[in-house]
C-alpha positions as CSV (number, residue, x, y, z in Angstrom):
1,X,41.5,160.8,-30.3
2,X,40.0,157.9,-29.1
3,X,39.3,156.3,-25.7
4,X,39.2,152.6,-25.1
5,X,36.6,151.7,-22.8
6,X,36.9,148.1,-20.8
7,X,34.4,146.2,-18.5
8,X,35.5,143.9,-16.4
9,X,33.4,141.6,-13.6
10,X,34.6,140.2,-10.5
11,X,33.2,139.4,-7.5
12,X,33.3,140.8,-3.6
13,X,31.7,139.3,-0.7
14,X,29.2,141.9,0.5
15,X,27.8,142.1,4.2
16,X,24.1,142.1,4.4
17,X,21.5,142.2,6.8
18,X,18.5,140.2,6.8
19,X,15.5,140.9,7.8
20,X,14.9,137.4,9.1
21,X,17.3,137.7,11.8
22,X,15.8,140.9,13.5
23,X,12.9,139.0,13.6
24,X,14.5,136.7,16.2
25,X,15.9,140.1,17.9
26,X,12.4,141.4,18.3
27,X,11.1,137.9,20.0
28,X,14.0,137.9,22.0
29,X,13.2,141.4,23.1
30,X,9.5,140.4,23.6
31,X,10.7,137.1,25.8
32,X,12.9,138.8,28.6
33,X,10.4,141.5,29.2
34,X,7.2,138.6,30.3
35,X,6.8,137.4,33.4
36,X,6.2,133.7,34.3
37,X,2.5,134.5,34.0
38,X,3.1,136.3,30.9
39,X,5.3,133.6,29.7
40,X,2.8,131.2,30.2
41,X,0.0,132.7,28.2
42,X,2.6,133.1,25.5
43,X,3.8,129.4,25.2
44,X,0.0,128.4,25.5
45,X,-1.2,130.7,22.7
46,X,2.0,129.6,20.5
47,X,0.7,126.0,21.0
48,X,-2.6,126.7,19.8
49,X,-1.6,128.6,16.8
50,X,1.7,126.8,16.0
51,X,0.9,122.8,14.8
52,X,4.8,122.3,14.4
53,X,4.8,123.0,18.4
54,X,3.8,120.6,20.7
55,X,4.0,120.4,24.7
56,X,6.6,118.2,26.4
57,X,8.2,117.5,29.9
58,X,11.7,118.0,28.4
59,X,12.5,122.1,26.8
60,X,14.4,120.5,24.0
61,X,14.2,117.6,21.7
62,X,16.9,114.5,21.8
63,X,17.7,112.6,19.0
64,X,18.7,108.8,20.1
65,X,22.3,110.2,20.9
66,X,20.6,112.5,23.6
67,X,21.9,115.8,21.8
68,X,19.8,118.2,20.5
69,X,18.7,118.9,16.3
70,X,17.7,122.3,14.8
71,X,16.0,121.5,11.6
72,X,18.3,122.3,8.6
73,X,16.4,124.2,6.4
74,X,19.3,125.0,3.8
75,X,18.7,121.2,2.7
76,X,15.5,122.1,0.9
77,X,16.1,124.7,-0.7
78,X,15.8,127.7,1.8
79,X,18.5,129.6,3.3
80,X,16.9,132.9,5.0
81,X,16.5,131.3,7.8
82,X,18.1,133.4,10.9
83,X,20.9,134.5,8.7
84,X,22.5,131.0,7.7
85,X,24.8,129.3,10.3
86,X,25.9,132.9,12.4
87,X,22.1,132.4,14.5
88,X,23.1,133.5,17.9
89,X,21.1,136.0,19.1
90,X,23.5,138.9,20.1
91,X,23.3,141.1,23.2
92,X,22.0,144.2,22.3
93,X,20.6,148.2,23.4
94,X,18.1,148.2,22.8
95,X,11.3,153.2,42.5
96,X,13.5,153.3,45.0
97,X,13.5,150.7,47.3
98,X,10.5,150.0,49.7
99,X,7.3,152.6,49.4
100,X,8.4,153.8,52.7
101,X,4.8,156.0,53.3
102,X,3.6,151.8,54.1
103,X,7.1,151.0,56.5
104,X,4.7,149.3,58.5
105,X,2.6,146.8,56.2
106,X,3.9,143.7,54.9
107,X,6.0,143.6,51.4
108,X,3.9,141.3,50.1
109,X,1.0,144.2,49.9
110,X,3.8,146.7,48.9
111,X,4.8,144.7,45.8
112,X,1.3,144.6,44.9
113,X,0.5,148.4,44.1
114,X,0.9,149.2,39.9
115,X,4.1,150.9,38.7
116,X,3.0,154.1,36.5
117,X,5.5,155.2,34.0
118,X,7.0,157.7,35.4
119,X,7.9,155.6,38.1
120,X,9.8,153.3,36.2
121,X,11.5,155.9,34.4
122,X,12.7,157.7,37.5
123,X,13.5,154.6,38.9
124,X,16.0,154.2,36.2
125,X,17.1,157.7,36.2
126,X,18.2,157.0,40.1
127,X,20.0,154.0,38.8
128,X,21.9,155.7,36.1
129,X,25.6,157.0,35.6
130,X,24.6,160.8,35.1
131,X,25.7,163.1,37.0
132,X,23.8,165.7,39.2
133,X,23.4,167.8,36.7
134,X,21.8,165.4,34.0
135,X,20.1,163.8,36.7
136,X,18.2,167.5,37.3
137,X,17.7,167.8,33.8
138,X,16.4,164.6,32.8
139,X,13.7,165.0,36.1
140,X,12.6,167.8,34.0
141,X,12.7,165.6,31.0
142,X,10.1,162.9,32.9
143,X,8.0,165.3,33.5
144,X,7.5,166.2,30.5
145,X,6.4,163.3,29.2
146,X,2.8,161.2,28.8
147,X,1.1,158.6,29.4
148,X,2.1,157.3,25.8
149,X,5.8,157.6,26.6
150,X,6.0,161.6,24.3
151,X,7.5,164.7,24.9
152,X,5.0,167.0,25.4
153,X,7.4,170.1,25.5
154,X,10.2,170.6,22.9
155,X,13.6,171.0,24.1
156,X,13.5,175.2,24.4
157,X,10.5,174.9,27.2
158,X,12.5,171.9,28.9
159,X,15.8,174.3,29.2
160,X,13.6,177.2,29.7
161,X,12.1,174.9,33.1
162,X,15.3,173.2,34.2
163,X,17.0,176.7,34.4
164,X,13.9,178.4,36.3
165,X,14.4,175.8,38.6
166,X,17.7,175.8,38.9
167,X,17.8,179.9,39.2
168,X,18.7,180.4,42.7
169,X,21.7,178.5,42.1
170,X,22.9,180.0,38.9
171,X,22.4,183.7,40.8
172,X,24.5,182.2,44.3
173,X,27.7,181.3,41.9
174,X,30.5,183.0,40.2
175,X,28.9,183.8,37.3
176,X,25.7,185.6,38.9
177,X,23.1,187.1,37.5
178,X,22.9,184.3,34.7
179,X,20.5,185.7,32.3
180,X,18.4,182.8,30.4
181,X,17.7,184.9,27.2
182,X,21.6,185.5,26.3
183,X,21.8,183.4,23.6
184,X,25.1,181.8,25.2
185,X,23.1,180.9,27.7
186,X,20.6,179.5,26.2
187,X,22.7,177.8,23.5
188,X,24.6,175.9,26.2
189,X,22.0,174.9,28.3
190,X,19.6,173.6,25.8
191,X,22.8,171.7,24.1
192,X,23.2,170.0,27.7
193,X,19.0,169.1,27.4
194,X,19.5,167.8,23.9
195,X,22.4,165.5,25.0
196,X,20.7,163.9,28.5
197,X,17.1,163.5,26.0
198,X,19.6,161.3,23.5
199,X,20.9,159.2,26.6
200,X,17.6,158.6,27.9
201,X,16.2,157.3,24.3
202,X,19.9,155.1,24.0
203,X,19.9,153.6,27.1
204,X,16.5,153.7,29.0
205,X,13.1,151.2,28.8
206,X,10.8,150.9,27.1
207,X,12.7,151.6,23.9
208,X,11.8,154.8,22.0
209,X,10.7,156.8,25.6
210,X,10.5,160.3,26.0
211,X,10.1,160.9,21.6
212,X,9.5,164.2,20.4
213,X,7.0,162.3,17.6
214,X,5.8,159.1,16.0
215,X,8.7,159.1,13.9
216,X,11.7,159.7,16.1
217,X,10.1,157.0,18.0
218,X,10.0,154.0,15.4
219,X,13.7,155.5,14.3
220,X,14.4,154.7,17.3
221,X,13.6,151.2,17.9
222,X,14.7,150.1,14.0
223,X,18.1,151.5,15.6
224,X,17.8,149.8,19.1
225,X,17.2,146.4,16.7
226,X,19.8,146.6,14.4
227,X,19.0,147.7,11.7
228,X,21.2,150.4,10.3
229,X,21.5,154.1,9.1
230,X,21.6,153.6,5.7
231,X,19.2,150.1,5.7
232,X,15.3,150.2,4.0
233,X,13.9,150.4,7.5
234,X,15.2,153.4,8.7
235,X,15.8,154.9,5.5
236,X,11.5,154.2,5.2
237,X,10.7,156.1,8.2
238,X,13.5,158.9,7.3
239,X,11.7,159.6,4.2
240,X,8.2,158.0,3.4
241,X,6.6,158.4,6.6
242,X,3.9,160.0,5.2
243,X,3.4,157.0,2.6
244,X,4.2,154.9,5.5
245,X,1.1,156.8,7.7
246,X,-1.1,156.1,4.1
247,X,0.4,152.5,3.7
248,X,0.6,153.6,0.0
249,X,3.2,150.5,-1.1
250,X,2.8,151.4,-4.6
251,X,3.9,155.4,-3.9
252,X,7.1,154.1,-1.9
253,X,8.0,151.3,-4.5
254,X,7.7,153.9,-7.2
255,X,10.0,156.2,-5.6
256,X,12.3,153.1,-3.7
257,X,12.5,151.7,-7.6
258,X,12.8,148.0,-5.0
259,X,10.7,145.0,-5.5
260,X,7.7,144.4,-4.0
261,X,8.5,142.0,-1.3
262,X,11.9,143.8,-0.2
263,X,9.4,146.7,0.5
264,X,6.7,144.7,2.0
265,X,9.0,143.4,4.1
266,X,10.2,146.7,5.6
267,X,6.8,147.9,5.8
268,X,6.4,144.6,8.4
269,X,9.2,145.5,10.6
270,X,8.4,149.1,10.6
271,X,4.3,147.6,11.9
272,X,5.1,145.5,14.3
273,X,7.0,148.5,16.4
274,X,5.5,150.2,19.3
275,X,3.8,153.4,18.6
276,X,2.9,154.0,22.1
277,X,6.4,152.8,24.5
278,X,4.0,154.1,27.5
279,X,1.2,151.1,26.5
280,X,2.8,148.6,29.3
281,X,2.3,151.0,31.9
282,X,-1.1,152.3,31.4
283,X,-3.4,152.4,34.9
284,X,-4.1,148.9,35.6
285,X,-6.4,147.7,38.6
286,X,-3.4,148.1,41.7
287,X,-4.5,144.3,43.1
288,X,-3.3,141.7,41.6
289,X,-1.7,138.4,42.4
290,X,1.8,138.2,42.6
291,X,3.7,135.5,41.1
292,X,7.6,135.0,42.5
293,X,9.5,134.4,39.2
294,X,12.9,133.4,40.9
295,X,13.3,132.1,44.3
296,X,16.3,132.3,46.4
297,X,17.1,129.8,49.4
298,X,20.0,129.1,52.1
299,X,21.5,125.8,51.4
300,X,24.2,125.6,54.1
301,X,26.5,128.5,53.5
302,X,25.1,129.2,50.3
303,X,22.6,131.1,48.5
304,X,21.1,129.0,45.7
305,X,18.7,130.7,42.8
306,X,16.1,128.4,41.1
307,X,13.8,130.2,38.4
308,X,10.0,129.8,38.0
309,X,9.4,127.3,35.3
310,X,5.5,127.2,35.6
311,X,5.0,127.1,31.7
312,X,4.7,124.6,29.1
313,X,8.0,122.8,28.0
314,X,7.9,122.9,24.1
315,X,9.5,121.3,21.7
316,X,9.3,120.5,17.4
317,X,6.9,118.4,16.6
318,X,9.2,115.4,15.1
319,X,6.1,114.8,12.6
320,X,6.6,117.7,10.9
321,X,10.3,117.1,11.5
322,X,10.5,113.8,9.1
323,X,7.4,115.6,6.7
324,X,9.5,118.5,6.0
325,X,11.8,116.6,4.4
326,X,9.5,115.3,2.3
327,X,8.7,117.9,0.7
328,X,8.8,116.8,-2.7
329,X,5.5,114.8,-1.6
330,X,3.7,118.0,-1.0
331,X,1.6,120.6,-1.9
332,X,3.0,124.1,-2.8
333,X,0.8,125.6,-0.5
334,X,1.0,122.8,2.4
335,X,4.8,122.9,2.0
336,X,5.3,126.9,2.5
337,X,2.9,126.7,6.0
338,X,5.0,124.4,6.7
339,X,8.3,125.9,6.8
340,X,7.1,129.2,8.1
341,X,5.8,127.5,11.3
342,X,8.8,125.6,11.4
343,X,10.9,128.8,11.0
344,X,8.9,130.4,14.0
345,X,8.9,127.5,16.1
346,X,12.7,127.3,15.9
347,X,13.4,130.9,16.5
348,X,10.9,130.7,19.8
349,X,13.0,127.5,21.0
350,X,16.5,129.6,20.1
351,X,15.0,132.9,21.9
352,X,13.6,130.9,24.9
353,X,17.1,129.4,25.5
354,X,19.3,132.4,25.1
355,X,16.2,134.1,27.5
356,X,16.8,131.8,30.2
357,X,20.8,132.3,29.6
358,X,20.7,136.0,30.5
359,X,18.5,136.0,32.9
360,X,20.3,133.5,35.2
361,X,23.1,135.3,34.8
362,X,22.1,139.3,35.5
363,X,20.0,137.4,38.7
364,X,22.7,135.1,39.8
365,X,24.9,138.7,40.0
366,X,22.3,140.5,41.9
367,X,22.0,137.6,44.2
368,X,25.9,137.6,44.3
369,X,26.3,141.4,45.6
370,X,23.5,141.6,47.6
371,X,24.3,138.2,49.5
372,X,24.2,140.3,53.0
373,X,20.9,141.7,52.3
374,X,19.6,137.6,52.4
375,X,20.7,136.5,55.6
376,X,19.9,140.0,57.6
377,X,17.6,142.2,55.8
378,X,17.2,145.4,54.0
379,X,19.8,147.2,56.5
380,X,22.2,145.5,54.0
381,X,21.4,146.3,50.6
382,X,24.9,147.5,49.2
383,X,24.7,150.4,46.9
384,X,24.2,149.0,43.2
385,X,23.1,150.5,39.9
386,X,21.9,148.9,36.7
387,X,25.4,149.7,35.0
388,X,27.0,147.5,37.6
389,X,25.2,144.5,36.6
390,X,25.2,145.4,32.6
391,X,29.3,145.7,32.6
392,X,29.6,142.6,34.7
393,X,27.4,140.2,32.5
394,X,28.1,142.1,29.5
395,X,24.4,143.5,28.3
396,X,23.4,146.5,27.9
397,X,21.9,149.1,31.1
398,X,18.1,148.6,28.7
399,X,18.2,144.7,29.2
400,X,18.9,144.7,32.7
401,X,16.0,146.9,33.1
402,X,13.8,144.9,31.3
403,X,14.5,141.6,33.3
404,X,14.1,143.3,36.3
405,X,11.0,145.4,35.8
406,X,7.7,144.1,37.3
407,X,9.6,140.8,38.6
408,X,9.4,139.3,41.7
409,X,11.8,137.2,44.0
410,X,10.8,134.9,47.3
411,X,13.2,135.4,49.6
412,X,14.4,134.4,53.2
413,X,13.3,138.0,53.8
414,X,9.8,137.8,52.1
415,X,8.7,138.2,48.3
416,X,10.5,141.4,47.2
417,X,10.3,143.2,43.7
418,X,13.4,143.0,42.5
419,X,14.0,146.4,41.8
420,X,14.4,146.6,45.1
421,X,17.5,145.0,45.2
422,X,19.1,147.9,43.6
423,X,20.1,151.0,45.5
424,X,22.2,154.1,44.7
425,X,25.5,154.9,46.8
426,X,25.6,157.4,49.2
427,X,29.3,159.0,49.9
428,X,31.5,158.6,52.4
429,X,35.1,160.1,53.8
430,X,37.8,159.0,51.4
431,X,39.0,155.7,52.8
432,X,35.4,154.5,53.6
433,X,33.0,152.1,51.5
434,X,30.7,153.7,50.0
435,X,26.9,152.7,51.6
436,X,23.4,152.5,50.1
437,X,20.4,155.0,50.7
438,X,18.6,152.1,52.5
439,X,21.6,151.5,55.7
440,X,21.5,155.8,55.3
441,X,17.3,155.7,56.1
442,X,17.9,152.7,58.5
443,X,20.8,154.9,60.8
444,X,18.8,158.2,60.7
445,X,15.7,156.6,62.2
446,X,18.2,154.9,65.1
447,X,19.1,158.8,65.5
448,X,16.1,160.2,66.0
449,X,14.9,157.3,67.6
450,X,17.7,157.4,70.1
451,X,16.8,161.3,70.9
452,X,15.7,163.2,73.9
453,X,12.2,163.6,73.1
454,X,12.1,167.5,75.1
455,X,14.8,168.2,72.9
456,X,14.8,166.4,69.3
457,X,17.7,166.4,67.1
458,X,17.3,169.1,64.0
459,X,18.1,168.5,60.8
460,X,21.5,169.9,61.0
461,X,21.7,168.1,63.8
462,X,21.4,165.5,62.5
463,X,24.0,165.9,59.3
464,X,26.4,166.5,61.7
465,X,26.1,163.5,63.2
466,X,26.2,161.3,59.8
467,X,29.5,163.4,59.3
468,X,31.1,162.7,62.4
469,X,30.2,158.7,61.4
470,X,32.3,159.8,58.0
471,X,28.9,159.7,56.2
472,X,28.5,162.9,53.5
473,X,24.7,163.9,54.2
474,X,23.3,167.4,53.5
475,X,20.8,169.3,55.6
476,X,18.6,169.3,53.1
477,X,19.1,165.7,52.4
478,X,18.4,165.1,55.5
479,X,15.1,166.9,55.2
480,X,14.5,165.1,52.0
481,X,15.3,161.1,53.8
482,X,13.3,162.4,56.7
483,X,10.1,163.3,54.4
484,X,10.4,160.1,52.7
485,X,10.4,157.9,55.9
486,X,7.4,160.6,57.1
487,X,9.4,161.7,60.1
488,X,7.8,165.0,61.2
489,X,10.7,167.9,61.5
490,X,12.0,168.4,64.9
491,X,9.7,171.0,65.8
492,X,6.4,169.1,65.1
493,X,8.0,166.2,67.2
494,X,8.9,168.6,70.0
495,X,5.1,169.5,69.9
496,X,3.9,166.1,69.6
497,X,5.7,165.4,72.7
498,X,5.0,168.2,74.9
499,X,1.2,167.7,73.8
500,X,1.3,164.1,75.1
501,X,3.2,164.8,78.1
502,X,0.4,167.3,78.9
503,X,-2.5,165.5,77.7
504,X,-1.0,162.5,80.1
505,X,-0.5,165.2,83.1
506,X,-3.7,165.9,83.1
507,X,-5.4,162.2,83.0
508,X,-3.3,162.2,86.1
């Protein structure tokens, strides 16, 4: 019996992803988190480094036509660059308001004070979809994490914590008696503290926050760029991190059977990731200068938004423009410096353009909700959470926190951080808008300030009151606003007043 065996060829298109264009990902992801400042100090250093760049009053340069040119780099020979002709850069995933313990001293010296990491991350956390329960559960989560941006419990201690604290509650319920070390219980609750720790690390900034180690940290920022599952990156730190930790090329090659340079090249994404997401939010000196980035202004009955522009307008050097082309002309070495300078300068022009893109747009919608808050004050702020602005400009929850984070806005109510623009809801009786925790701060202090001072509203009192104005307010929330606005509790004010009425009795 025999068997006739055939080959046959064909070809298949297959889709690939190049390296080259998560390189313009990364800068992208660099750009929208710098400040003007920061900005600045970029485009200089770029200008110093990069010959091919060069300083200009216009951002772009016109051919005679007045439209703009990209260099076409396929014309000598070289096709890598950002992925061929689909180059857009795609969108991607990557405190409350006012520091109410200064209600008296300007904004301008509010905005000024450092923002640790844990208050960013529970800033976010009190602008994210979860719900009370995740919300109690990733405070735990914050916690428990560093200066560096790590875990420092494992997932067991953080159940173990969020159910000790929630203990009174899981006794006062149904299902008393809840007993922590029945492995249903603990099953279930550490499930619901492994699910909040993966939305955290999807969706919250810096990327690769609150890791359990170095390695679920980079996987998670090779995955926040693009780069997928079964791709050299990831599948590098999945299984060589050990060479990776040695930078032993030759051990991973060996076992990769790959060429050098497809390696190599891995081994450079996998470097330039951040091994400490905490770094941007280490203790910094609390004064420093602040530098509006977007200003906002009343032009008849309408708010216009201009953007700080205080940095260098660059553009491609048309000298190396026409000399690239004449390549033939030059040397091997001259010709590949070149290119790659050419290649970088083009992807900073294409990543400073789509920069500029999305932020006008996520600040043109905050300024577009928040109209009120411009014309009469904080009083106004409407309840808004990063979501909001992500699904109306179509980015994702991370990116809107990058833009805003450690930006500020001049305003016809003062220089503001613009985080504080953004304020969670507050419930009201069905058939009611909902209103933000800055108008709910703003009516309990015309409460207590409008109360008998021999007889000063309670705290229950004072819930009542919000519910007869339709307005859901716990006691205890109450309590909590009241702390935060450092309102003494009724009986402390009842003493302060009798105290002074005697003190003044007796000067009489």
């Amino acid at each position: 019996m025999s068997t006739n065996l055939s080959q046959t060829t064909s070809q298949r298109q297959v889709l690939q992803q190049r390296l080259i264009l998560t390189q313009e990902l990364q800068l992208f992801l660099k750009l929208i988190q710098m400040t003007t400042v920061e900005l600045k100090d970029y485009l200089e250093e770029q200008l110093i480094e990069n010959p091919t760049l060069e300083e200009t009053q216009e951002s772009k340069e016109k051919t005679e036509d007045g439209s703009s040119e990209d260099i076409d780099f396929s014309s000598i020979g070289d096709e890598r660059v950002f992925g061929g002709q689909e180059n857009d850069v795609p969108h991607y995933s990557s405190r409350e308001f006012f520091d109410d313990s200064e209600e008296d001293s300007p904004w301008e010296n509010r905005v000024s004070s450092s923002e640790s990491l844990f208050d960013h991350l529970t800033w976010q956390l009190n602008m994210a979809d979860f719900s009370q329960e995740e919300k109690e559960i990733a405070s735990v989560i914050i916690e428990a994490t560093n200066e560096d941006g790590y875990l420092e419990s494992d997932i067991e201690e953080i159940a173990g914590v969020y159910f000790e604290q929630n203990l009174d509650k899981q006794n006062s319920g149904p299902q008393a008696c809840v007993d922590f070390n029945s492995s249903d219980v603990r099953d279930s609750i550490i499930s619901q503290v492994a699910s909040v720790l993966e939305k955290i690390q999807s969706s919250f900034d810096p990327t690769g926050i609150c890791s359990r180690n170095l390695k679920e940290c980079l996987r998670i920022q090779a995955l926040d760029l693009g780069y997928p599952e079964d791709g050299k990156v990831v599948e590098l730190i999945d299984k060589h991190f050990e060479e990776l930790n040695e930078e032993d090329v030759n051990s991973i090659e060996e076992v990769l059977n790959d060429p050098s340079e497809e390696v190599q090249d891995a081994m450079a994404v996998i470097s330039s990731l951040e091994p400490r997401p905490g770094r941007p939010f280490f203790s910094k000196d609390s004064e420093k200068y602040i530098v509006p980035d977007f200003y906002v202004y009343k032009v008849g009955d309408e708010l216009q938004i201009q953007l700080n522009k205080d940095f260098p307008k660059v553009r491609i050097s048309n000298y190396y423009r026409s000399l690239i082309k004449k390549e033939k002309t030059l040397p091997p070495d001259a010709k590949q410096f070149i290119k790659e300078k050419l290649e970088a300068a083009q992807r900073i022009m294409k990543c400073l353009d789509e920069r500029e893109e999305t932020v006008r747009k996520i600040i043109s919608k905050i300024v577009e909700v928040q109209g009120e808050f411009f014309e009469h004050g904080k009083e106004y702020i409407k309840p808004l959470i990063l979501k909001d602005i992500a699904q109306s400009v179509g980015v994702h929850e991370s990116t809107v926190s990058r833009i805003t984070s450690r930006r500020y806005m001049q305003t016809p109510q003062g220089t503001i951080e613009l985080k504080s623009l953004f304020s969670r809801k507050i419930e009201t009786s069905q058939g009611q808008d909902d209103i933000s925790f800055e108008k709910v701060k703003s009516i309990m202090k015309n409460i207590i300030s409008g109360e008998l001072p021999e007889s000063p509203y309670s705290d229950e009192d004072i819930s009542k009151i919000f519910e007869r104005r339709n307005i859901k307010v716990a006691r205890r929330t109450v309590a909590k606003y009241r702390k935060i606005l450092k309102i003494p509790s009724s009986s402390v004010r009842s003493r302060q007043y009798k105290e002074n009425r005697n003190e003044s009795n007796g000067n009489d």
